[in-house]
Biopython code that builds the backbone (N, CA, C, O; Angstrom):
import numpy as np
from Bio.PDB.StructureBuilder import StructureBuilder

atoms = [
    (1, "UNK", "N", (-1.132, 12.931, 12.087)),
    (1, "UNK", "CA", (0.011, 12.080, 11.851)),
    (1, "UNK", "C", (0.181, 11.947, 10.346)),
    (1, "UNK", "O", (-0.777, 11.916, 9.573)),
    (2, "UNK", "N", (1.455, 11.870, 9.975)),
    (2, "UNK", "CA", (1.998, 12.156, 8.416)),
    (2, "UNK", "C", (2.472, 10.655, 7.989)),
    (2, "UNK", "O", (2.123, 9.650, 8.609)),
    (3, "UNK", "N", (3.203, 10.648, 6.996)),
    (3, "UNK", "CA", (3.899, 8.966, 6.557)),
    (3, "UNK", "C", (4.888, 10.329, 5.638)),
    (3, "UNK", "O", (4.552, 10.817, 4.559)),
    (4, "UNK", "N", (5.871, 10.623, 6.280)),
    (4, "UNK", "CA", (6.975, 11.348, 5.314)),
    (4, "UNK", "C", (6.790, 12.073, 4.589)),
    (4, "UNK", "O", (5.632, 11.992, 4.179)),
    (5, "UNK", "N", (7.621, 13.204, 3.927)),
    (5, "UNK", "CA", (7.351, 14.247, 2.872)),
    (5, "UNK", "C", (5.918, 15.096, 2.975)),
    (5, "UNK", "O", (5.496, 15.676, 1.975)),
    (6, "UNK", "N", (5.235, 15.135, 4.166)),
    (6, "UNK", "CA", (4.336, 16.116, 4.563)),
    (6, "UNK", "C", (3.081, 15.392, 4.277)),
    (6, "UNK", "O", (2.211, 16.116, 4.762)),
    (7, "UNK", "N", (2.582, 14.484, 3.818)),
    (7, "UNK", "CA", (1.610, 14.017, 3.451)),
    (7, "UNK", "C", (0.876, 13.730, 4.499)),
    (7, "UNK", "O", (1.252, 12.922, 5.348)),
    (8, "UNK", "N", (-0.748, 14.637, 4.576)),
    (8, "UNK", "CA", (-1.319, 14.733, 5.592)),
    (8, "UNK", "C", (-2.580, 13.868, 5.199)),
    (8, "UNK", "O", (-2.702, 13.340, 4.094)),
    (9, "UNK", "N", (-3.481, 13.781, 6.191)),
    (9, "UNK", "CA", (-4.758, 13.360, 6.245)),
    (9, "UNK", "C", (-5.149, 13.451, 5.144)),
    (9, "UNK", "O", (-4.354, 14.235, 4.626)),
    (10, "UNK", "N", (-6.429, 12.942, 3.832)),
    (10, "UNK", "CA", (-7.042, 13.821, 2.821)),
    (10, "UNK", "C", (-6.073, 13.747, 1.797)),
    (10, "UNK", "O", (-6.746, 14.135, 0.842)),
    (11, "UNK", "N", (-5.045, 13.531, 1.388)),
    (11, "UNK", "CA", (-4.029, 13.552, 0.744)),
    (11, "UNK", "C", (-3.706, 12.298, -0.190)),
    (11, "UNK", "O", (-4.359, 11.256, -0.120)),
    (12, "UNK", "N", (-2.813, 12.460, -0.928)),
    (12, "UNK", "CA", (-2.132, 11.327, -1.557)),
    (12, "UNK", "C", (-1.213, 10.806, -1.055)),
    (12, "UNK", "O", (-0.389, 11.466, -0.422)),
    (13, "UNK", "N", (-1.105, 9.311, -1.228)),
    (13, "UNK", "CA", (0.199, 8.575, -0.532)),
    (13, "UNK", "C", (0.499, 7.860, -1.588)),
    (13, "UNK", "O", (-0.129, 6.925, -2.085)),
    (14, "UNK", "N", (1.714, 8.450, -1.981)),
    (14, "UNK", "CA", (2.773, 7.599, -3.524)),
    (14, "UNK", "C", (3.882, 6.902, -2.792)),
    (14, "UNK", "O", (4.351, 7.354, -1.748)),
    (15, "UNK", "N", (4.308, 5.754, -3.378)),
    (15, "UNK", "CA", (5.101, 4.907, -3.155)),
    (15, "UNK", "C", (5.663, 4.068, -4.052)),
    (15, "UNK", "O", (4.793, 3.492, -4.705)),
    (16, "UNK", "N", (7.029, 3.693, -4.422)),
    (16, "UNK", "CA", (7.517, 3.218, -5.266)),
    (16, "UNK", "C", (8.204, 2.425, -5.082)),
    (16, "UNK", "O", (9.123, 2.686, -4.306)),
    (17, "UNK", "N", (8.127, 0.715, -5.823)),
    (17, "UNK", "CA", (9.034, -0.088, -5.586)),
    (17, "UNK", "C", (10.050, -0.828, -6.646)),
    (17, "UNK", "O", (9.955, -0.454, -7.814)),
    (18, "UNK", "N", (10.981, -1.813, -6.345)),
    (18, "UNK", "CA", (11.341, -2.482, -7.541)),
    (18, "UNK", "C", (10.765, -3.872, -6.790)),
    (18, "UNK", "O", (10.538, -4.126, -5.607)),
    (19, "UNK", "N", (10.632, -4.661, -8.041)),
    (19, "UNK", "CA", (10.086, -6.344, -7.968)),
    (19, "UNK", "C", (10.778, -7.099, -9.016)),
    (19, "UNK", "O", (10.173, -7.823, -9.806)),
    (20, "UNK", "N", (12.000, -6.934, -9.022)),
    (20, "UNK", "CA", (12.732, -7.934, -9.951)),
    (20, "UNK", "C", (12.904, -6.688, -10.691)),
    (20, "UNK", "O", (13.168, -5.613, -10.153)),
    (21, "UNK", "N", (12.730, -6.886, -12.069)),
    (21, "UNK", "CA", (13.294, -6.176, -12.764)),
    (21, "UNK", "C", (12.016, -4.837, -13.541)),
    (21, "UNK", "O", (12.039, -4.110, -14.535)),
    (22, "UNK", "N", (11.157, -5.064, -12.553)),
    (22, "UNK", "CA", (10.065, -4.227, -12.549)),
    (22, "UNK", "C", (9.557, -3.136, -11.292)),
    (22, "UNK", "O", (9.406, -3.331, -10.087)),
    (23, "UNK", "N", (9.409, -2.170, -11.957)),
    (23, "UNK", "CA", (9.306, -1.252, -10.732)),
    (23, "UNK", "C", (7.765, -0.448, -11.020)),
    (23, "UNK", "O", (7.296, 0.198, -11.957)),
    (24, "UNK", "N", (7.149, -0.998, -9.293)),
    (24, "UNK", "CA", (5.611, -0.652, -9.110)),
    (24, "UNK", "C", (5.401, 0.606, -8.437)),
    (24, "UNK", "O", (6.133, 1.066, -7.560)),
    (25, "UNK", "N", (4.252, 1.183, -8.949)),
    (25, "UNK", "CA", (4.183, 2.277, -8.322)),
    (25, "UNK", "C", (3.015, 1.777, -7.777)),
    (25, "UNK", "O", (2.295, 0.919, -8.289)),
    (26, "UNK", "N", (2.695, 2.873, -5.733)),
    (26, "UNK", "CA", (0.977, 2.566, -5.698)),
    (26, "UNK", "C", (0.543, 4.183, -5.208)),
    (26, "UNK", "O", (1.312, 5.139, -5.106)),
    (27, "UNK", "N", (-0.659, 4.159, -4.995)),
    (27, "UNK", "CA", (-1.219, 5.490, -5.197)),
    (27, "UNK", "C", (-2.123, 5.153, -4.033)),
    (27, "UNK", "O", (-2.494, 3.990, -3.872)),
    (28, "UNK", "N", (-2.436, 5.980, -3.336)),
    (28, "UNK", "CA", (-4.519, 5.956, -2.669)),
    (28, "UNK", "C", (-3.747, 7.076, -1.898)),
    (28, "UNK", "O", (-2.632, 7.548, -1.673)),
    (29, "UNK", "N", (-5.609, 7.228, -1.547)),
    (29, "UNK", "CA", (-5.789, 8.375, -0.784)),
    (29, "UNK", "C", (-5.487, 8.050, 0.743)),
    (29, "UNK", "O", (-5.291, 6.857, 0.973)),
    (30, "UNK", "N", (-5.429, 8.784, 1.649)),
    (30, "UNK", "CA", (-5.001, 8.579, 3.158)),
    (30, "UNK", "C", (-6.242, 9.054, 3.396)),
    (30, "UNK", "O", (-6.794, 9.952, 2.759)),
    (31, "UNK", "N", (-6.742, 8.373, 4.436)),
    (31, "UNK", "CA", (-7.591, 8.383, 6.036)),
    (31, "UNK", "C", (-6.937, 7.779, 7.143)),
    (31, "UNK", "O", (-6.545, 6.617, 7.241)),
    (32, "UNK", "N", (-6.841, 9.057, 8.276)),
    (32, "UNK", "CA", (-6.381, 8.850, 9.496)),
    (32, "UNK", "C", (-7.453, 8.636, 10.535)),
    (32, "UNK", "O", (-8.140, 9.595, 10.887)),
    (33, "UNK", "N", (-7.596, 7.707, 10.932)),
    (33, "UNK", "CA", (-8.643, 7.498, 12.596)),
    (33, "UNK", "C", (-7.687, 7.387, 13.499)),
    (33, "UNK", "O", (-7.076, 6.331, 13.337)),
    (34, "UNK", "N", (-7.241, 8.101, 14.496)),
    (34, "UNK", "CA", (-6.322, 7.365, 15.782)),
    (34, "UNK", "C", (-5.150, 7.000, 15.638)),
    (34, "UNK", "O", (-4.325, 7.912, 15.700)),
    (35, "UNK", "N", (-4.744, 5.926, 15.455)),
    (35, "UNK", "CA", (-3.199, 5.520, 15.037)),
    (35, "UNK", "C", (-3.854, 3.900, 14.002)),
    (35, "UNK", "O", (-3.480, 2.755, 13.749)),
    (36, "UNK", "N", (-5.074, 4.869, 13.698)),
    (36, "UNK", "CA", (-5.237, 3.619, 12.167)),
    (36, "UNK", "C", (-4.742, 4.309, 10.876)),
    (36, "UNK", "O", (-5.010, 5.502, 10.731)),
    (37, "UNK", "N", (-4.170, 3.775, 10.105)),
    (37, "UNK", "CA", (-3.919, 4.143, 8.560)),
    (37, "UNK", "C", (-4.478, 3.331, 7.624)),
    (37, "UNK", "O", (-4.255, 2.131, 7.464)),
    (38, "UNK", "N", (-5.849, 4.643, 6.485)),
    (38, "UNK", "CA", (-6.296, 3.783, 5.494)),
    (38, "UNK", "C", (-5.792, 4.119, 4.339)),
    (38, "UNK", "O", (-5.754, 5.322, 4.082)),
    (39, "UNK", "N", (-5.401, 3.378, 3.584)),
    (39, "UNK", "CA", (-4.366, 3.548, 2.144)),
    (39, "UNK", "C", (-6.143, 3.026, 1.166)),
    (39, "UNK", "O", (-6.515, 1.891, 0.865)),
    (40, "UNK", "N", (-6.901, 4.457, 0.905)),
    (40, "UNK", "CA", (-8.274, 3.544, 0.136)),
    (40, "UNK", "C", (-8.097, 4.255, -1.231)),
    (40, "UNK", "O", (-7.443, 5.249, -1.546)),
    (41, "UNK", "N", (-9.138, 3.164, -2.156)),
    (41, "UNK", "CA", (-8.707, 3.171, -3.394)),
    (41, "UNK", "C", (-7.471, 2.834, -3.839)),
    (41, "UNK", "O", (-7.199, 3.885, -4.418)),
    (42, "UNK", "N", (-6.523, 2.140, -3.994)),
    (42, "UNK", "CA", (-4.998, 2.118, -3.808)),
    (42, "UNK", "C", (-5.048, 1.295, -5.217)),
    (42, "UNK", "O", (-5.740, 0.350, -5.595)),
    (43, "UNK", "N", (-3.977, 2.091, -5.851)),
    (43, "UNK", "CA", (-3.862, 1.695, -7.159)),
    (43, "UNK", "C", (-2.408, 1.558, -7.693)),
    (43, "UNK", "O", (-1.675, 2.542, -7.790)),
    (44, "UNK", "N", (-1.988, 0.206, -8.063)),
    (44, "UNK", "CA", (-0.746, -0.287, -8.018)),
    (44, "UNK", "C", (-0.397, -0.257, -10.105)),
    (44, "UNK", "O", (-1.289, -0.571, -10.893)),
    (45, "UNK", "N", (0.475, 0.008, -10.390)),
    (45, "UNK", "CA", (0.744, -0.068, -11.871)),
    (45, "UNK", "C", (2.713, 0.086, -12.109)),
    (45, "UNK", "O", (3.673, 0.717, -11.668)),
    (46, "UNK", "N", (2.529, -0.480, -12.638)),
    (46, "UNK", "CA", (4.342, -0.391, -13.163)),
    (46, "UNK", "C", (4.670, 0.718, -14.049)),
    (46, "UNK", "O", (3.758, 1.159, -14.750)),
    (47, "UNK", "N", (5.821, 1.233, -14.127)),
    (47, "UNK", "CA", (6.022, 2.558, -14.253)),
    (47, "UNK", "C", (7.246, 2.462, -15.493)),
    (47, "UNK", "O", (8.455, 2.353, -15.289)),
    (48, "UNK", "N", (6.758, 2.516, -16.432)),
    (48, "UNK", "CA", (8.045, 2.997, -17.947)),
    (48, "UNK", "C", (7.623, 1.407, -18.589)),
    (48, "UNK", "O", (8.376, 0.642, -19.191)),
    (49, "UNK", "N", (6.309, 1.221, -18.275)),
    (49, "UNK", "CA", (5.973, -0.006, -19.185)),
    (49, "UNK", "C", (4.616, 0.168, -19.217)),
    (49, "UNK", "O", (4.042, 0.892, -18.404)),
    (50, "UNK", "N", (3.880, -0.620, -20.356)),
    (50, "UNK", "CA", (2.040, -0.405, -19.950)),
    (50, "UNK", "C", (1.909, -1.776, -19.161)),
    (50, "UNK", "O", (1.162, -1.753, -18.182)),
    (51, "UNK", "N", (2.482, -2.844, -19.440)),
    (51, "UNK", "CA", (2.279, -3.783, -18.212)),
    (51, "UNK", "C", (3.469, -4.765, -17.688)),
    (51, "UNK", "O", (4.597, -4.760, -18.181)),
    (52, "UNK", "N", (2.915, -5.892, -16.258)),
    (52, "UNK", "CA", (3.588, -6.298, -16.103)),
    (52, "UNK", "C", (3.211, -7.437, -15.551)),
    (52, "UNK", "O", (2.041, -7.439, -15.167)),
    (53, "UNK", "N", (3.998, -8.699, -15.335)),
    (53, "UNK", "CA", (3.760, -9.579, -14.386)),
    (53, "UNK", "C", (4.389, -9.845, -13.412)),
    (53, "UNK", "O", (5.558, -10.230, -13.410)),
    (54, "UNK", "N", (3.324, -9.581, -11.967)),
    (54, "UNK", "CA", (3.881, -9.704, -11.083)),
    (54, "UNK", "C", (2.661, -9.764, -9.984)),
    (54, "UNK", "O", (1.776, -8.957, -9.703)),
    (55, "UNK", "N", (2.968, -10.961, -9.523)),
    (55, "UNK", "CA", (2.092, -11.927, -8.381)),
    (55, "UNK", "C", (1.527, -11.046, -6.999)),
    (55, "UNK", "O", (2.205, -10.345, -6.247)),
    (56, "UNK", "N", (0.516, -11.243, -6.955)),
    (56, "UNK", "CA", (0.079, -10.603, -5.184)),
    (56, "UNK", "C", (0.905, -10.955, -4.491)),
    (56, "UNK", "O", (1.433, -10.142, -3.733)),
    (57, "UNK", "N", (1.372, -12.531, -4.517)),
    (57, "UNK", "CA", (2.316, -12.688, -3.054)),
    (57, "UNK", "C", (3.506, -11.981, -3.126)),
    (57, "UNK", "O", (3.869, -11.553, -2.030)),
    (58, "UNK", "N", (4.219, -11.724, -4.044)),
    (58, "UNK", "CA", (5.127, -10.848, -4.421)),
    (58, "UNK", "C", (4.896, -9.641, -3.933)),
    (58, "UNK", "O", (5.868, -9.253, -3.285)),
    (59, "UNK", "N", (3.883, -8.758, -3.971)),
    (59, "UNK", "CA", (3.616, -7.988, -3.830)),
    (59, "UNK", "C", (3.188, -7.535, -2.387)),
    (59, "UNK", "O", (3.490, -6.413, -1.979)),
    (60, "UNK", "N", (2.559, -8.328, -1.709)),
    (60, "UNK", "CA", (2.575, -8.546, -0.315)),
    (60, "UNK", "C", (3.995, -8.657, 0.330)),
    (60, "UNK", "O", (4.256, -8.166, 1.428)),
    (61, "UNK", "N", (4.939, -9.381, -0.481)),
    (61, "UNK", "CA", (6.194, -9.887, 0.696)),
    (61, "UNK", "C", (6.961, -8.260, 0.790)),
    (61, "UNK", "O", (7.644, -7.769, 1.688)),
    (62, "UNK", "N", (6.471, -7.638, -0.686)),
    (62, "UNK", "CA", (7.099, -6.288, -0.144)),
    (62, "UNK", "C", (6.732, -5.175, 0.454)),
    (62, "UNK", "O", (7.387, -4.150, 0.643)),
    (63, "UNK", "N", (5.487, -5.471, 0.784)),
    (63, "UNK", "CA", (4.812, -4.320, 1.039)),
    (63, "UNK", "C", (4.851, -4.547, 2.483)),
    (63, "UNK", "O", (4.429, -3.654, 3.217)),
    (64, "UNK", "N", (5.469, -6.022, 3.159)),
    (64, "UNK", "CA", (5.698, -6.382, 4.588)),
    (64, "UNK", "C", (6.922, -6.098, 5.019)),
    (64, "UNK", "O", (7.054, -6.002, 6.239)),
    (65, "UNK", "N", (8.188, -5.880, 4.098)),
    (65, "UNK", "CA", (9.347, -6.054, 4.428)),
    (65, "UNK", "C", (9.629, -4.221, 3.870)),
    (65, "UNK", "O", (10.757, -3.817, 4.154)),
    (66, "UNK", "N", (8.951, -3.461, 3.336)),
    (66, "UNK", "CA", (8.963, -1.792, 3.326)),
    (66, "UNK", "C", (8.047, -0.881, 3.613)),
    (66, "UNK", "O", (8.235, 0.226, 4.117)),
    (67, "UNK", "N", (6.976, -1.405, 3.260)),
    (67, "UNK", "CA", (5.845, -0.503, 3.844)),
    (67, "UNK", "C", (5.523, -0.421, 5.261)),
    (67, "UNK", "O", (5.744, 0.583, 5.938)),
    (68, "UNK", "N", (5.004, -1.478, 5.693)),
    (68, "UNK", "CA", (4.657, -1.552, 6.915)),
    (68, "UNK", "C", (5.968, -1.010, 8.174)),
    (68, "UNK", "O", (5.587, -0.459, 9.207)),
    (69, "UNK", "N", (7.406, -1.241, 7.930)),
    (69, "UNK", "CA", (7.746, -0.868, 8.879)),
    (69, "UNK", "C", (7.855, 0.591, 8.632)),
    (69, "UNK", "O", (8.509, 0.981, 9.600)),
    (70, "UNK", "N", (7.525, 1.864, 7.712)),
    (70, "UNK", "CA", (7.725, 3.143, 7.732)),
    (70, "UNK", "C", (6.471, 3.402, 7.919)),
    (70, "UNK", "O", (6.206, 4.576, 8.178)),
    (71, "UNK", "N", (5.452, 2.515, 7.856)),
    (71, "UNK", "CA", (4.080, 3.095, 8.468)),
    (71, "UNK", "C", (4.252, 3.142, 9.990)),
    (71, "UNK", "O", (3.909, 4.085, 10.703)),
    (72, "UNK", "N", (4.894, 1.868, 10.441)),
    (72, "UNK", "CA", (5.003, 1.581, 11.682)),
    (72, "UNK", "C", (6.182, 2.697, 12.241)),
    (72, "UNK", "O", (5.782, 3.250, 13.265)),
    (73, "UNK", "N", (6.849, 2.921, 12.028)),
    (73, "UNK", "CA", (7.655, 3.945, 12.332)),
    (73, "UNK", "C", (7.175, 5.267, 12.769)),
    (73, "UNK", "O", (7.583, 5.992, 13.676)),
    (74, "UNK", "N", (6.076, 5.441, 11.796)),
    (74, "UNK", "CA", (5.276, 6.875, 12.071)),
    (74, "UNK", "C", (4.249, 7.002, 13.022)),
    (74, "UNK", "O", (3.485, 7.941, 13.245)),
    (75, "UNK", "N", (4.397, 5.536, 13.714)),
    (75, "UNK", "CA", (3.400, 5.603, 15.181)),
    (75, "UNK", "C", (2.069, 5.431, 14.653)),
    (75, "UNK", "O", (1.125, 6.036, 15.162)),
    (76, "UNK", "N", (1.899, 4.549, 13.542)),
    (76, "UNK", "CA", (0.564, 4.071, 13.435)),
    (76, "UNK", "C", (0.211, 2.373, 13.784)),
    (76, "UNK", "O", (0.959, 1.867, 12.948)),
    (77, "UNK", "N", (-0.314, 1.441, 14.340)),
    (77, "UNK", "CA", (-0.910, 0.881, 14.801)),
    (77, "UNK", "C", (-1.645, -0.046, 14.364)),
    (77, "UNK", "O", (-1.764, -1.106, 14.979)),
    (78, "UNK", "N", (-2.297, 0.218, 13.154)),
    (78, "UNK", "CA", (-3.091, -0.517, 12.446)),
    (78, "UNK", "C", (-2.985, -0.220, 10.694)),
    (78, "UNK", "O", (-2.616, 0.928, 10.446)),
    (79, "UNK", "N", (-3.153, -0.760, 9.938)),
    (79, "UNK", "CA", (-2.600, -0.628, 8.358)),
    (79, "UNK", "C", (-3.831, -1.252, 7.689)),
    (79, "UNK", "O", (-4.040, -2.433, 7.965)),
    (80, "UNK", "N", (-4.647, -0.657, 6.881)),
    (80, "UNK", "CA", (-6.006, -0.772, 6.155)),
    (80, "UNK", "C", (-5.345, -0.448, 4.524)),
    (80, "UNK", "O", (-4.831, 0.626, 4.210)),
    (81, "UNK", "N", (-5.487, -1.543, 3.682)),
    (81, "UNK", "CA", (-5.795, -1.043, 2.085)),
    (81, "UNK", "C", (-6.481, -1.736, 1.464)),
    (81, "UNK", "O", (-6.731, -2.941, 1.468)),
    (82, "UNK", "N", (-6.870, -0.666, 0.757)),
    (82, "UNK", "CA", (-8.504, -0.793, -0.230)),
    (82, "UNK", "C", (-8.555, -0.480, -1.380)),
    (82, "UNK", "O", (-8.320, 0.655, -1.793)),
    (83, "UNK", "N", (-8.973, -1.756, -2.289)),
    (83, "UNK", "CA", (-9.134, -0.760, -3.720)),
    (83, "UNK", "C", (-10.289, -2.087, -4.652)),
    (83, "UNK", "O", (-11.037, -3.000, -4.303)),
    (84, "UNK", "N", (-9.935, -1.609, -5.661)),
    (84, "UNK", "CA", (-10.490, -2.598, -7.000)),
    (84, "UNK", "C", (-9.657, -2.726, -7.755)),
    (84, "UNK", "O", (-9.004, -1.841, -8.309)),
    (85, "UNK", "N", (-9.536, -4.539, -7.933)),
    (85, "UNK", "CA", (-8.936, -4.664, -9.053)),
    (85, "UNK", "C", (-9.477, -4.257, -10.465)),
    (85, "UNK", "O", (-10.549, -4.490, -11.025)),
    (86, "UNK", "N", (-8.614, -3.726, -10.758)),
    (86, "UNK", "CA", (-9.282, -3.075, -12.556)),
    (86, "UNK", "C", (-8.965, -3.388, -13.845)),
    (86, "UNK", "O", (-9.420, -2.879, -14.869)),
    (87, "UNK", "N", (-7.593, -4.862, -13.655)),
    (87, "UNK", "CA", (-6.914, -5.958, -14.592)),
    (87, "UNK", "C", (-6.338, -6.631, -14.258)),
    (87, "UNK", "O", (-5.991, -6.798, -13.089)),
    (88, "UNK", "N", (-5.973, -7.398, -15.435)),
    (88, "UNK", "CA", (-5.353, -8.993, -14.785)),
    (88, "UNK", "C", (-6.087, -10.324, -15.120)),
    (88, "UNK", "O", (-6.586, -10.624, -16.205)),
    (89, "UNK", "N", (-6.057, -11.079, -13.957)),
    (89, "UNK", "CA", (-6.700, -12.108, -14.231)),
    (89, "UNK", "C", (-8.353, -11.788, -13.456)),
    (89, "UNK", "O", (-9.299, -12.204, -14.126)),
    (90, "UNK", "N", (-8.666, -11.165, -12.263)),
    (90, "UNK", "CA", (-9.875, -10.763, -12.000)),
    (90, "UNK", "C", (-10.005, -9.532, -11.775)),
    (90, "UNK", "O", (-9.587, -9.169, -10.676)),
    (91, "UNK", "N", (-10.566, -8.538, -12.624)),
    (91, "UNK", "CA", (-10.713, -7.343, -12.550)),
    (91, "UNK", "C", (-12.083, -7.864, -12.014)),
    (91, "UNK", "O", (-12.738, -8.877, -12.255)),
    (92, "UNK", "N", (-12.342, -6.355, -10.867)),
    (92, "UNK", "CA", (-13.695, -6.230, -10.409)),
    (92, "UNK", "C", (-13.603, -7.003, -8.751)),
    (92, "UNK", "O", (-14.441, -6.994, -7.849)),
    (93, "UNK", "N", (-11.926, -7.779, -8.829)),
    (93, "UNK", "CA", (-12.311, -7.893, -7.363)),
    (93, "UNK", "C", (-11.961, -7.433, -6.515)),
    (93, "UNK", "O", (-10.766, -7.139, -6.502)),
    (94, "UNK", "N", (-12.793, -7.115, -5.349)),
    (94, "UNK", "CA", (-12.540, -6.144, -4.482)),
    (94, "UNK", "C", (-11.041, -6.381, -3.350)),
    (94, "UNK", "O", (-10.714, -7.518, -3.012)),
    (95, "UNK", "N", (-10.447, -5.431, -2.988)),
    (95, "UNK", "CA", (-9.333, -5.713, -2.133)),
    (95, "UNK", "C", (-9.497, -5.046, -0.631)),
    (95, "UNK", "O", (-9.790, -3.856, -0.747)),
    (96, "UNK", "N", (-9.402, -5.434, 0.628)),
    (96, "UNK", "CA", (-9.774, -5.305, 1.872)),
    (96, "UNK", "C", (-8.815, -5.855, 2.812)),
    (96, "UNK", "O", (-9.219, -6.908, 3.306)),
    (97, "UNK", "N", (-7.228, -5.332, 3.373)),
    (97, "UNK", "CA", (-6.772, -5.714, 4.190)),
    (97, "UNK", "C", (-6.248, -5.017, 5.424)),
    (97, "UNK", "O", (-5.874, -3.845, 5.445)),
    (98, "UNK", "N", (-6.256, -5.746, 6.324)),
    (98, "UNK", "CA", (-6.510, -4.946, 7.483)),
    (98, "UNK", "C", (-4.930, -5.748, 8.228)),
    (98, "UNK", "O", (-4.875, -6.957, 8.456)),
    (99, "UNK", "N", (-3.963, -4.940, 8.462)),
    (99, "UNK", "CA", (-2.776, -5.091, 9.346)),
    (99, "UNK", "C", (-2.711, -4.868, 10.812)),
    (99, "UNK", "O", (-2.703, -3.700, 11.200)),
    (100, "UNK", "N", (-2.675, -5.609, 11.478)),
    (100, "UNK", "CA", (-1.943, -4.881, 12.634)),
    (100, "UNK", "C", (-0.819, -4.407, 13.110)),
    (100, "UNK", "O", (-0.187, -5.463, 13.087)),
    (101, "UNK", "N", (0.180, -3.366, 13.670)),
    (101, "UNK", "CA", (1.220, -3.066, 13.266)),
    (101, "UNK", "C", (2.003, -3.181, 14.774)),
    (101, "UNK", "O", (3.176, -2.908, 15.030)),
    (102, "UNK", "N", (0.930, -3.685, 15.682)),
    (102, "UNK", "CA", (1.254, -3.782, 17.021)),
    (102, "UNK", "C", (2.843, -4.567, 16.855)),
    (102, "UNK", "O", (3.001, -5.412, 15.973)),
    (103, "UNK", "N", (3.867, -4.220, 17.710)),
    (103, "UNK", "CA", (4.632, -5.207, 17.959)),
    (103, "UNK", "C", (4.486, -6.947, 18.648)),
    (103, "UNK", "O", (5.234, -7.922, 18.716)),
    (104, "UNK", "N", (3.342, -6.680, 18.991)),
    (104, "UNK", "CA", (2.674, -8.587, 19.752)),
    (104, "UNK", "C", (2.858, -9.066, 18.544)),
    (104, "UNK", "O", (3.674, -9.974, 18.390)),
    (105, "UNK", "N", (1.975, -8.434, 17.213)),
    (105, "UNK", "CA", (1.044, -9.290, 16.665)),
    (105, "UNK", "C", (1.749, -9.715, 15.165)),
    (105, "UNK", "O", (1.143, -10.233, 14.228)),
    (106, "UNK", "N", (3.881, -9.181, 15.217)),
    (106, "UNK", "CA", (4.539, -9.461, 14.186)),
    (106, "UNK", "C", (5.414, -10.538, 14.880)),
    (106, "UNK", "O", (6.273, -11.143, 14.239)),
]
sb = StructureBuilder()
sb.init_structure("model")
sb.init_model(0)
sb.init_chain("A")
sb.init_seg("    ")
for serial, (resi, resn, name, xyz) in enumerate(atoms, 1):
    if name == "N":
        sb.init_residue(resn, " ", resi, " ")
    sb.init_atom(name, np.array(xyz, "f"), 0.0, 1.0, " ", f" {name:<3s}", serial, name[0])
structure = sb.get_structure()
């Protein structure tokens, strides 16, 4: 199972957003189990700037209202991303979230 533009198992998964007047890019590698999707290592940075501010919850509300439904689209089930924070206010902390993409459980 793919997520668009051919991107298979083992692979890279790029994605690009705007957040106001800032536009994020994220990166990780794909692992497929079943109709689980893991987005690991996933590395988020703004793109035509060296930085930016812009909030996790922010960042969550979009990654609920675009990501998840084209993951969900592609007949996956469950939504895993993983990485390290590496700046900001806590670099070094770890990130671990686990979605369900079931229709019950939105």
């Amino acid at each position: 199972m793919s997520i668009g533009g051919g991107l298979e198992p083992g692979g890279l998964f790029e994605w690009a957003t705007d957040i106001g007047n800032v536009r994020l890019e994220l990166l990780a590698e794909v692992e497929v189990a079943g109709t689980a999707l893991h987005l690991r290592d996933v590395a988020v940075f703004p793109s035509g700037t060296g930085q930016a501010v812009v909030g996790a919850a922010s960042l969550l509300r979009v990654l609920r209202w675009e990501l998840i439904p084209h993951v969900r689209a592609a007949g996956f089930e469950e939504l895993r991303i993983t990485g390290t924070r590496l700046s900001g206010s806590r670099p070094g902390r770890t990130l671990d979230i686990t979605i369900s993409l079931t229709k019950d459980s939105t």
